[in-house]
ZAMARGU-4260 file (C-alpha; in steps of 0.2 Angstrom, whole numbers, plus 5000, padded with zeros to 4 digits):
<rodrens>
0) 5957/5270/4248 | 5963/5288/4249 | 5977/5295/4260 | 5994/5301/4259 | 6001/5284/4253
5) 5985/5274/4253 | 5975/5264/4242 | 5956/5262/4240 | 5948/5244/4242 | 5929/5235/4238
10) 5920/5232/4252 | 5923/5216/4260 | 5917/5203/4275 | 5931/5201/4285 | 5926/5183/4291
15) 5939/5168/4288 | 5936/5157/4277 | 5941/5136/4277 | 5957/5136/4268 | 5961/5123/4256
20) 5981/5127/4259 | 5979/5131/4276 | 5991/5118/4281 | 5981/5104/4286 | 5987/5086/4284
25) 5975/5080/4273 | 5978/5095/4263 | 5981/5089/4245 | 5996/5102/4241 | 5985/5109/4224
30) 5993/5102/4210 | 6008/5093/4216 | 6002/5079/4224 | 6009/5062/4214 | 6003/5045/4216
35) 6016/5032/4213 | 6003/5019/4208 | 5999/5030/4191 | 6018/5032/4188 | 6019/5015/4178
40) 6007/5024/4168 | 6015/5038/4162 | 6023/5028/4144 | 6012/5026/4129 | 6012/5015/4114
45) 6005/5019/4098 | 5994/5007/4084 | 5990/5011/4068 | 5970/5012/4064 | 5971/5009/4044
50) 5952/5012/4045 | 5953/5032/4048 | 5966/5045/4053 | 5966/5045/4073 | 5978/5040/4084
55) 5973/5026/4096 | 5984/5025/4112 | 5986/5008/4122 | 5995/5006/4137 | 6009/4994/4140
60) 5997/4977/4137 | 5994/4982/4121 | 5974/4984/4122 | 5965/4999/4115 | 5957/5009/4131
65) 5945/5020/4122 | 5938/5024/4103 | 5934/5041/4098 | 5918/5039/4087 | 5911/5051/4076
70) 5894/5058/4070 | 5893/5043/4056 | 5902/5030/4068 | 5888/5033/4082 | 5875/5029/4070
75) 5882/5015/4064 | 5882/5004/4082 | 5864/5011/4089 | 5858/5003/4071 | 5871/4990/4075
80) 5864/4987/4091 | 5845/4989/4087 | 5847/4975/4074 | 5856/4963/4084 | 5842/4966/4097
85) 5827/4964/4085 | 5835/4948/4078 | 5839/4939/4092 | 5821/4943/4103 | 5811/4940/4087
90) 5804/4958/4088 | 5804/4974/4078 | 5817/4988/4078 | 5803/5002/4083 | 5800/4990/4099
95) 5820/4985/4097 | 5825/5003/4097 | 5813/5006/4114 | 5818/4993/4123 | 5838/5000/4120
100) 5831/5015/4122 | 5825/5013/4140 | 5839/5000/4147 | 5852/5016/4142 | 5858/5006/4126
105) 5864/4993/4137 | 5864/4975/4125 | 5868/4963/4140 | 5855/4969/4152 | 5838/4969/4139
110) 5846/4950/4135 | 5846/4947/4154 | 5830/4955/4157 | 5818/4949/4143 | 5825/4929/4146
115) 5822/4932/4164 | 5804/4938/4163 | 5798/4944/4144 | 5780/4949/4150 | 5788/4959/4164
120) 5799/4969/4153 | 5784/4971/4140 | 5773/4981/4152 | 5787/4992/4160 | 5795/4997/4143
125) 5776/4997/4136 | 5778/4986/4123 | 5761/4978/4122 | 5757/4961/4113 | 5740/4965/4110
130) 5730/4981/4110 | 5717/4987/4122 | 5706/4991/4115 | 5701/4986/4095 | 5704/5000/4082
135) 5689/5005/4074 | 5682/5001/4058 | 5671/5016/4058 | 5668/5033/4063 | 5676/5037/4080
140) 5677/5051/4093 | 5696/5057/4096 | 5699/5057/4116 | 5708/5073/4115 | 5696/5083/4105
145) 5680/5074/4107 | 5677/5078/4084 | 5671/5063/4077 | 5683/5056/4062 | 5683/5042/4051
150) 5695/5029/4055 | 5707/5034/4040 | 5708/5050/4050 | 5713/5041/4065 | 5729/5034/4073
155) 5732/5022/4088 | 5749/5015/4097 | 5751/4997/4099 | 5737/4997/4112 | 5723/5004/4100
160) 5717/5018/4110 | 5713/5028/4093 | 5715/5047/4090 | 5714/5061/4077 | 5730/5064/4067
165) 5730/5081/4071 | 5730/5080/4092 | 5743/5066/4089 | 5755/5080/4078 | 5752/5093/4094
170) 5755/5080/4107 | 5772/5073/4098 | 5777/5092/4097 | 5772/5097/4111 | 5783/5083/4118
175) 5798/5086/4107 | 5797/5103/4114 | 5800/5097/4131 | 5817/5090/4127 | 5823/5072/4126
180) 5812/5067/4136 | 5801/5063/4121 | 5810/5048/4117 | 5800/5039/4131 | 5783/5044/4127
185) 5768/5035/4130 | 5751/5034/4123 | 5740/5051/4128 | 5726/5041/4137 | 5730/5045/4154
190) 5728/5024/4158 | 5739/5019/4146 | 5758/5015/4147 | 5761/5011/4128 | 5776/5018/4121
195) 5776/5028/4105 | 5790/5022/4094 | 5797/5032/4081 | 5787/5025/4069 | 5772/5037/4074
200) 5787/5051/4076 | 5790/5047/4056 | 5772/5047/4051 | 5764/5061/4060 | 5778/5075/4064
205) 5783/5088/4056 | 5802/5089/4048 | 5810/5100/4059 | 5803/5090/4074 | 5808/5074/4068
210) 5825/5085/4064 | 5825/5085/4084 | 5820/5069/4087 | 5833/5061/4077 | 5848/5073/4087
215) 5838/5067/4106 | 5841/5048/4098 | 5856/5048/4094 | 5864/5059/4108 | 5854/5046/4118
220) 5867/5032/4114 | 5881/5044/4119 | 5874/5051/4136 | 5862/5037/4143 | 5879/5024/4140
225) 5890/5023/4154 | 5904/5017/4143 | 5902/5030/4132 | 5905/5051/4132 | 5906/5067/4123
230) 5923/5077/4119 | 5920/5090/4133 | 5930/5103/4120 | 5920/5116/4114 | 5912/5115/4098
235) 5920/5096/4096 | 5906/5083/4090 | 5916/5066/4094 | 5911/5053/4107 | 5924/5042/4116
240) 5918/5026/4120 | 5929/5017/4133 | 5937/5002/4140 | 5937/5001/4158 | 5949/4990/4168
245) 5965/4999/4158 | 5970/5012/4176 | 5972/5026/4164 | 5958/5038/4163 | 5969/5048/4149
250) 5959/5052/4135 | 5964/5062/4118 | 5951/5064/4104 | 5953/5069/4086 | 5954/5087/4090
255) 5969/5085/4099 | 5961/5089/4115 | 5966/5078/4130 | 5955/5074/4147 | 5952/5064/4160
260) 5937/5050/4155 | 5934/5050/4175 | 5931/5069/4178 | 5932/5075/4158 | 5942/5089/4166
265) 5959/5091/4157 | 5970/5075/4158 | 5978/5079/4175 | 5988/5063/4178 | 5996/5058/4191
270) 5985/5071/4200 | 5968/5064/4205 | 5951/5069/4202 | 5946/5074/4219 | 5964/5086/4219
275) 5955/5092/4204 | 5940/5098/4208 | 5947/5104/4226 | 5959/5115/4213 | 5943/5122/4201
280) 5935/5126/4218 | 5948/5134/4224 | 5951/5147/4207 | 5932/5149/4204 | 5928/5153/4223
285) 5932/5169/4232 | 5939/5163/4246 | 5959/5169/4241 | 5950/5185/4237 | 5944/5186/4256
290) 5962/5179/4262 | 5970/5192/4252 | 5959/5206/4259 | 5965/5201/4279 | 5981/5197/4273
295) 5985/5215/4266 | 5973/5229/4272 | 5965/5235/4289 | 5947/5243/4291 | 5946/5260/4295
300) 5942/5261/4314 | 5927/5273/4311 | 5919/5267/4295 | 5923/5248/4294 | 5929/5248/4273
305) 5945/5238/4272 | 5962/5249/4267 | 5976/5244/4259 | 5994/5252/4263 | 6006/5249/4252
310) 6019/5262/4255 | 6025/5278/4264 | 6020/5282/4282 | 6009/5276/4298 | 5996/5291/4294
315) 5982/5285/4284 | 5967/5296/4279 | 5949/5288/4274 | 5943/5292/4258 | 5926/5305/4258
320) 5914/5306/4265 | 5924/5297/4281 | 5939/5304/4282 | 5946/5300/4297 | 5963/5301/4302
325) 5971/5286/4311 | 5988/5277/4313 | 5990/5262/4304 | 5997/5251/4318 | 5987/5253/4331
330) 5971/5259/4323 | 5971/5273/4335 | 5964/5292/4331 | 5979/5301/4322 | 5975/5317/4335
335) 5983/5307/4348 | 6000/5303/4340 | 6016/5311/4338 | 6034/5313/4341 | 6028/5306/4359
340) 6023/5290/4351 | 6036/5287/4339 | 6031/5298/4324 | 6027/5297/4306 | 6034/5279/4304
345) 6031/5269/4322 | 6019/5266/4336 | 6026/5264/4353 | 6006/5262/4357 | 6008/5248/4346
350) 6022/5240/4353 | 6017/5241/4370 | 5999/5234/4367 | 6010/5221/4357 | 6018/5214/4372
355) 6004/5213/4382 | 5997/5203/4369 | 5981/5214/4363 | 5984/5209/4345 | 5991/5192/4347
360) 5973/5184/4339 | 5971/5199/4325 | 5990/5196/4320 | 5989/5177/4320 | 5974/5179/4310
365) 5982/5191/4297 | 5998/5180/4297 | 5990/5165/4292 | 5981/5174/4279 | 5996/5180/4271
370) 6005/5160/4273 | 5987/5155/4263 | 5988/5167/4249 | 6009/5165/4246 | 6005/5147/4246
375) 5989/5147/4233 | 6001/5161/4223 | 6014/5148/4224 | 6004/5132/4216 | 5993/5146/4204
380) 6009/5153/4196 | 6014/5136/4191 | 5999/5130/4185 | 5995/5144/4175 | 6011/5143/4167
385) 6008/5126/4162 | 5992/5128/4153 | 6000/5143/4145 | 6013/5129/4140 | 5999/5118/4135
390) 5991/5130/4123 | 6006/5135/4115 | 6009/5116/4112 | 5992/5113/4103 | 5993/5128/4093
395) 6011/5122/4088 | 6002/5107/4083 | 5986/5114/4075 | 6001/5122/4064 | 6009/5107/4061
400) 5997/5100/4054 | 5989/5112/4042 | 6004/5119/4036 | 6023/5111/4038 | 6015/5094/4034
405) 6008/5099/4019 | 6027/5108/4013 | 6036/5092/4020 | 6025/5080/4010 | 6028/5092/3993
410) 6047/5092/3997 | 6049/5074/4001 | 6036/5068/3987 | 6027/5058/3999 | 6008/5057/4005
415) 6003/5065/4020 | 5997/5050/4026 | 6013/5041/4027 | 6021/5057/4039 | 6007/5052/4049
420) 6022/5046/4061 | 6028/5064/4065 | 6011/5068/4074 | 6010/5054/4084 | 6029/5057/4089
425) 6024/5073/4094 | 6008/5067/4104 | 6020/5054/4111 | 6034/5067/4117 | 6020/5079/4123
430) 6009/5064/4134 | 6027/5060/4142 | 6032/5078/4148 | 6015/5081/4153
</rodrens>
């Protein structure tokens, strides 16, 4: 905003928004808020994992929390799984793998659900015992696109219903298109519920969509498993899979980023998750924008845009095409003011309407304004300067690692493995100052 000491703002609605710092008692007080029942959780342990190079951290009863898996480790259990199930119901590991598959990987629950009522199990997962209908031995007419082909042409899932290997290749495509939701399909026939294991997948489509088929499966394990979730760092491929019962939702994974399991927001003990999202809210919304807006400017009187005044007189001056001239205090026409009224830098128009209580609501509003955006400034400063903090930190590690390891180990003639115990001092030091 233009004027003889005056600044230009955006446009904005004028209307009050709810304030998260608005001093209310349930108010969480951003970041600061501690809950003494997570504070015999702020001290770590550490075990020594001879089979890889992470650090596992236990709390104080000595029992691992979580395991950070990776691309090879995942595999390992699903195949793990998928053959424990196929041995102990007596079926293959196509069916195995679709029975997993649609119980979200769960072992206990397709144990308790097939011994409870096998038959039942069979026809929601779609695993039939016999097929519907008999496979030809001849020619046959595909259902898709009515040609005729011999039977060595033809393909069928476990309930028979037989069609060309060509309109199976579109319909697993088409499918894997879709997304992962291919990893429950079922026969074409329209009155079919047999599943299509990925056995078919194998046989009949094409490399790069069995590429995709592959990633859906395995990403399956990690993201239908309640127990188990990505790193939420960009660009990090690890899985945690976690132990409840522990009380501490800290995680760290292999790429030395920390976060809460809960939320998988960054580890934010002894905060809670709900403070948390109240505080992400809070910086992505543009609520502190609006408070700021009433807190430090005024419309103009004749064409409503908010001005800011952040030095010099009382006599402010719209920016074109408005214009207008008006005191800053009592919004009033600037033609009417003078050394009567109290000159360049007061308004005994002001004052008076003051005491009679004409802007007693407008000034309460603006006050309360400023009191919200001092406080959020308050909490935002300090946070801010923690993550800077922070990332200085993992940098200093990142460093750490790749270089002053590698010189200590030439210098002292040792492995880097056995100065393994310099990192974990470090993540030690780091979990306990927070």
């Amino acid at each position: 905003m233009e004027s003889e000491d005056d600044f230009d703002m955006h446009d904005a609605n004028e209307s009050g928004e709810d304030d998260f710092y608005s001093g209310r008692d349930d108010d969480a007080g951003a970041m600061a808020t501690y809950d003494d029942s997570d504070a015999d959780d702020a001290d770590y342990e550490f075990i020594d994992n001879d089979s890889d190079d992470s650090v596992d951290y236990v709390s104080h009863s000595h029992q691992q929390n979580y395991t950070i898996l990776s691309e090879v480790d995942i595999r390992q259990r699903q195949e793990d799984d998928i053959t424990r199930i196929s041995t102990v119901l007596s079926i293959s590991k196509v069916e195995a793998g679709i029975l997993l598959r649609y119980y979200s990987w769960n072992v206990s629950k397709v144990h308790d659900e097939w011994f409870a009522d096998e038959e039942k199990v069979r026809r929601s997962v779609g695993l039939l015992e016999k097929p519907v209908v008999p496979f030809p031995d001849g020619e046959m007419i595909c259902g898709i696109c009515f040609e005729t082909y011999p039977y060595d042409l033809l393909r069928a899932a476990a309930c028979g219903h037989p069609f060309c290997n060509s309109c199976w290749s579109g319909y697993i495509s088409t499918a894997i298109s879709d997304g992962p939701g291919c990893l429950m399909l079922r026969c074409p026939d329209p009155s079919c519920v047999a599943a299509v294991g990925q056995d078919m997948i194998s046989a009949l489509a094409s490399d790069e969509d069995q590429e995709k088929y592959s990633r859906y499966f395995i990403r399956s394990y990690v993201e239908d498993n309640r127990k188990t979730k990505w790193c939420p760092a960009p660009g990090c491929d690890y899985a945690v899979d976690f132990i409840f019962g522990s009380g501490n939702y800290d995680v760290t994974c292999r790429c030395s980023y920390s976060f809460c399991w809960n939320c998988t927001e960054e580890a934010h003990r002894p905060v809670d998750c709900d403070t948390v999202a109240k505080w992400i809210l809070k910086n992505s919304a543009e609520s502190e924008n609006m408070n700021w807006i009433l807190a430090n400017s005024k419309p103009c009187p004749k064409c409503k845009r908010p001005i800011e005044k952040n030095h010099g007189c009382m006599h402010m001056t719209c920016t074109p095409p408005c214009r207008f001239e008006f005191c800053w205090l009592c919004l009033g026409a600037w033609s009417e003011h003078g050394e009567v009224t109290g000159g360049y830098y007061a308004c005994n128009r002001y004052e008076t309407a003051k005491k009679e209580g004409t802007f007693d609501e407008e000034e309460k509003r603006r006050e309360m304004a400023k009191l919200s955006v001092e406080k959020y400034t308050h909490y935002y400063e300090r946070w801010a300067t923690n993550q800077s903090s922070r990332q200085k930190a993992l940098a200093d590690l990142q460093q750490m690692q790749s270089v002053h390891l590698e010189k200590l180990s030439e210098t002292q003639c040792q492995p880097e493995s056995q100065l393994k115990f310099i990192t974990e001092a470090w993540l030690q030091v780091r979990l306990s100052l927070g």
